[in-house]
N, C-alpha and C positions, 0 to 999 in steps of 0.2 A: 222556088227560093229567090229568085232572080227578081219576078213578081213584087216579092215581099220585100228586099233589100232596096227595091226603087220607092216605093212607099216607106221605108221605115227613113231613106234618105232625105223625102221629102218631110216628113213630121218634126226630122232634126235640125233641114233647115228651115222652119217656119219656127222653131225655137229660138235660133238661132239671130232668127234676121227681128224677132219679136225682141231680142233687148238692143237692137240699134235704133236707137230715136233720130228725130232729126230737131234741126234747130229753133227748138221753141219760144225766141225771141220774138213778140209782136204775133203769133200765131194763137191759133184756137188747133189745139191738137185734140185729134179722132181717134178713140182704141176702137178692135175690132175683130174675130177671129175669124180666121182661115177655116171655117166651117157651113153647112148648105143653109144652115138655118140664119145667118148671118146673112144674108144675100144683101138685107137692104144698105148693110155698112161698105159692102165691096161692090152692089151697082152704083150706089152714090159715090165714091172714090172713083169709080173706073169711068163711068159716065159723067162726071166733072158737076154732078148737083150740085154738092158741098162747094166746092168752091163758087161755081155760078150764084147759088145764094147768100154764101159770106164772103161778097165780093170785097175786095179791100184790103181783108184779112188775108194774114198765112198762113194756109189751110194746111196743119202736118198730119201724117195719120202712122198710129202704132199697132201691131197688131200683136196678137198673145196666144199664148199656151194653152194657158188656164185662167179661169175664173179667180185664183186668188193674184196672179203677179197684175192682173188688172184691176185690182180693187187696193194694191201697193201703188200702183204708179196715180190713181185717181187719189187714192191718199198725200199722194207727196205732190200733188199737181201739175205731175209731168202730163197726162191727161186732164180736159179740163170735162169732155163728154165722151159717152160712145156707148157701145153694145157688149152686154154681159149676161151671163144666166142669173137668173131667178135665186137661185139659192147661195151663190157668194155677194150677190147685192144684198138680198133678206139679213146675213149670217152677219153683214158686216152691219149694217143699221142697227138688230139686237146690240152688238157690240159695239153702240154709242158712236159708230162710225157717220161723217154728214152725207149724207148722200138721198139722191131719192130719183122716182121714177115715173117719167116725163111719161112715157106711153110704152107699147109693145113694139115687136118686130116680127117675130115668130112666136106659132102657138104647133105643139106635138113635137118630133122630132127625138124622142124616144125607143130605143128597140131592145125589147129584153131578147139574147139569143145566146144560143148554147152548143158546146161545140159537138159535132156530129156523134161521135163516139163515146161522149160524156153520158147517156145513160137519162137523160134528161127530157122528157116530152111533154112537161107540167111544171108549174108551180111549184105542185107536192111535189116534185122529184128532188127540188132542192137540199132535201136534206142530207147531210153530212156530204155537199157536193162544195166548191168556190165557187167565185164569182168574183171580179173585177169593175171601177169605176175610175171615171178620171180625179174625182176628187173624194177626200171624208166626208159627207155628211152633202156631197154637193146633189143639184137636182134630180139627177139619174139613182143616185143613191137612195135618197129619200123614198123615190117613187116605185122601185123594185122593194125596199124590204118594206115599206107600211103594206104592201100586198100580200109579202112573206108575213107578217103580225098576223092579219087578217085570216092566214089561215095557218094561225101556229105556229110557226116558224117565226126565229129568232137566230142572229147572228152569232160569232163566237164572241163577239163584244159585250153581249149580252148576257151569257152563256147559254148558248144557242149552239146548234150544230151544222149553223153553215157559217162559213169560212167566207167572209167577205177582206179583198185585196181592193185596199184606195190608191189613188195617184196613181195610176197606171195610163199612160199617154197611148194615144192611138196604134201608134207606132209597136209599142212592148204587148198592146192587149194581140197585135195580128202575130208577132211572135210568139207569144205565148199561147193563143189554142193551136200555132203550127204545130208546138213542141207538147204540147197535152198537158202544160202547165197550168192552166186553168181551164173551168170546165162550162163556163156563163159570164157574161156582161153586160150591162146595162148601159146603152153604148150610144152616144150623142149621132146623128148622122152630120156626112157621108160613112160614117165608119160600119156602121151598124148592118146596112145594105151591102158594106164591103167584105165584112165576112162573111154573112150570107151567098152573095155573089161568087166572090172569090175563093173563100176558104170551107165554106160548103156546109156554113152553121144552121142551124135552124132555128127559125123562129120560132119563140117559145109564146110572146105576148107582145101583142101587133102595137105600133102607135097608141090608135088611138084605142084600144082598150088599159092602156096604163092608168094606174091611178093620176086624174088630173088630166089625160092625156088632149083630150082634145080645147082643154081651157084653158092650162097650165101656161101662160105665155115663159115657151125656151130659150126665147133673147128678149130683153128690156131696156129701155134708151135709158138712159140715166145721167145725173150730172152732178153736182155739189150745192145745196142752199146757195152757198158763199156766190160761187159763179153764177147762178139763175139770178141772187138780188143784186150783182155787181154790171152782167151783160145782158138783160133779158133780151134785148133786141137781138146780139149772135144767137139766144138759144132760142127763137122763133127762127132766126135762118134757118138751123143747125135743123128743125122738127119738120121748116117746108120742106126742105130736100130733104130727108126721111121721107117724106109723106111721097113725093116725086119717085123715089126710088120703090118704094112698096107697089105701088103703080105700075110702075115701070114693069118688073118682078111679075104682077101679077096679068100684065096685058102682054109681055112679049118673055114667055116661058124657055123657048128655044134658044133665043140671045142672051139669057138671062145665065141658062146652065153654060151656055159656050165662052160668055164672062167670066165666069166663074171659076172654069178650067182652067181658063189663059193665065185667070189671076194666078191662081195653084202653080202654075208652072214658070211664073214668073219668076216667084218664090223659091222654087226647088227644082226648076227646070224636067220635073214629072207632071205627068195626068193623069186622072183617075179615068177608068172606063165609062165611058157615054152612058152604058146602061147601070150604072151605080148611082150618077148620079139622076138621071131621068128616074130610077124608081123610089130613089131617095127622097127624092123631091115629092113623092106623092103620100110620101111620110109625115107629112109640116105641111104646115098654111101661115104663109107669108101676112102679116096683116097687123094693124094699128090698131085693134080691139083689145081692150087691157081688160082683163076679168079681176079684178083685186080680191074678189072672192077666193078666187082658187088660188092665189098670192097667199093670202091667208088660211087657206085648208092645207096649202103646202106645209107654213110654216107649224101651222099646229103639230101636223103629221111628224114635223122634225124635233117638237119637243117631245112627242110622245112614244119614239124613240132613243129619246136623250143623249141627242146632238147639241140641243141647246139646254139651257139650265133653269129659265125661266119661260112661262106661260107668255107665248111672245104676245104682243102689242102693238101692230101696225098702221096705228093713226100716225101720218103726218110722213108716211113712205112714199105712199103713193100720190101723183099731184099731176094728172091731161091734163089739166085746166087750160093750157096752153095752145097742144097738141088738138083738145076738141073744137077749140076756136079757129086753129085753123081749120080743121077739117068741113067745119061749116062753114067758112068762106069761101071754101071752093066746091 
């Protein structure tokens, strides 16, 4: 319990410190989460890319919860770029929102896993069992029940007999299979490896066997038409150091995870176990490779569980163009 109450304090202050902005005057502000697959947002912050390449500028950075209070502040343009999943950037573009997407950051970093006692050791066990995700309709959600569709299985939203719980923050998903309150997740890492690890879940369906799992890019750089045709020059800084930190990430893997702690505990003055996140990390691939295919077989997947309303339509979402230019100049 003690374990759990140090983590549930730090998820509350990474909440917490996610609505203090700082002063956005003259700045190009950075959103970013507190999570493994985000690496290239917190090595470029911690190792000073971002600023080295928007030199001049004042470089703010915000960090978030979830996918929607980041696609709130990129709406209102307290952010002008940063890192978000796949399926609140998608949700929000159907919904006429401006936004689009510069390149990837992370690809996998999904873990379907279920709590030890829940009765669960398939797929097919799902039925008339719960399951938990951070958001409705968001990327973990999508990609655990289009598998459940596939083989019959349909949620109570559906009238289905599995019991899907949305918005459930990292923090309430480790209290709740403590307490037997639910019985499966479909859980973003480090979490996902942290019940496993810690609370002694099992793995039901590994990464990269999830639907999408190894193409699916889990974090997306993104920014606003408006800002790309007002500052192109910052969003070429903003993508070198990206590209600089992905590198970084993927050539010094040891400093990389110990970054990442320090950040975490910055924040909440906790750390996670070294072997949480070293095995997490072998859950995701860090990388600049944007598959807009599997962009788009996501989002079908979410109409064809009626998340969304319309037959979505992804011309004019997705836009390297930028992002590959640099990548071929160096």
């Amino acid at each position: 319990m003690k374990k759990l109450l140090s983590v549930t304090l730090f998820i509350l202050a990474v909440a917490i410190l996610a609505a203090c902005g700082s002063d956005k005057s003259n700045s190009v502000s950075i959103g970013y989460f507190p999570n493994l697959d985000h690496a290239a947002g917190i090595i470029g912050k911690e190792k000073g890319f971002f600023e080295e390449e928007l030199e001049g500028k004042d470089v703010a950075f915000t960090n978030f919860p979830n996918g929607n209070d980041f696609i709130e502040a990129l709406d209102s343009g307290s952010i002008q770029l940063g890192y978000v999943g796949p399926g609140p950037a998608i949700n929000y573009f159907l919904a006429g929102g401006d936004i689009v997407v510069l390149g990837a950051a992370a690809n996998g970093a999904t873990l379907i896993v279920a709590r030890e006692d829940a009765g669960i050791e398939t797929l097919e066990d799902f039925a008339g069992k719960s399951f938990c995700t951070p958001g409705n309709g968001c990327t973990h959600n999508v990609q655990l029940e289009i598998m459940l569709q596939d083989i019959g299985l349909t949620t109570t939203r559906r009238g289905g007999t599995v019991d899907h719980q949305p918005r459930v923050n990292p923090a309430n998903m480790m209290i709740m299979f403590e307490q037997g309150e639910i019985d499966a997740a479909a859980a973003p890492e480090p979490w996902g490896t942290y019940l496993v690890e810690e609370l002694g879940a099992k793995v039901i369906t590994e990464w990269n066997d999830v639907f999408l799992g190894e193409t699916l890019p889990s974090v997306v750089v993104v920014t606003t038409p408006q800002f790309l045709n007002e500052n192109p020059e910052a969003v070429d800084q903003f993508l070198r150091a990206h590209k600089r930190a992905v590198e970084y990430t993927q050539e010094h893997t040891e400093d990389t995870l110990a970054t990442i702690n320090d950040s975490l505990y910055e924040l909440s003055q906790t750390r996670l176990p070294e072997s949480v996140l070293e095995n997490a990390w072998t859950r995701m691939v860090v990388t600049t490779e944007t598959h807009s295919d599997a962009l788009q077989a996501w989002a079908t997947a979410s109409y064809e569980l009626n998340f969304i309303d319309n037959e979505p339509n992804l011309d004019g979402f997705v836009d390297t163009s930028r992002l590959d230019k640099i990548l071929a100049d160096n």
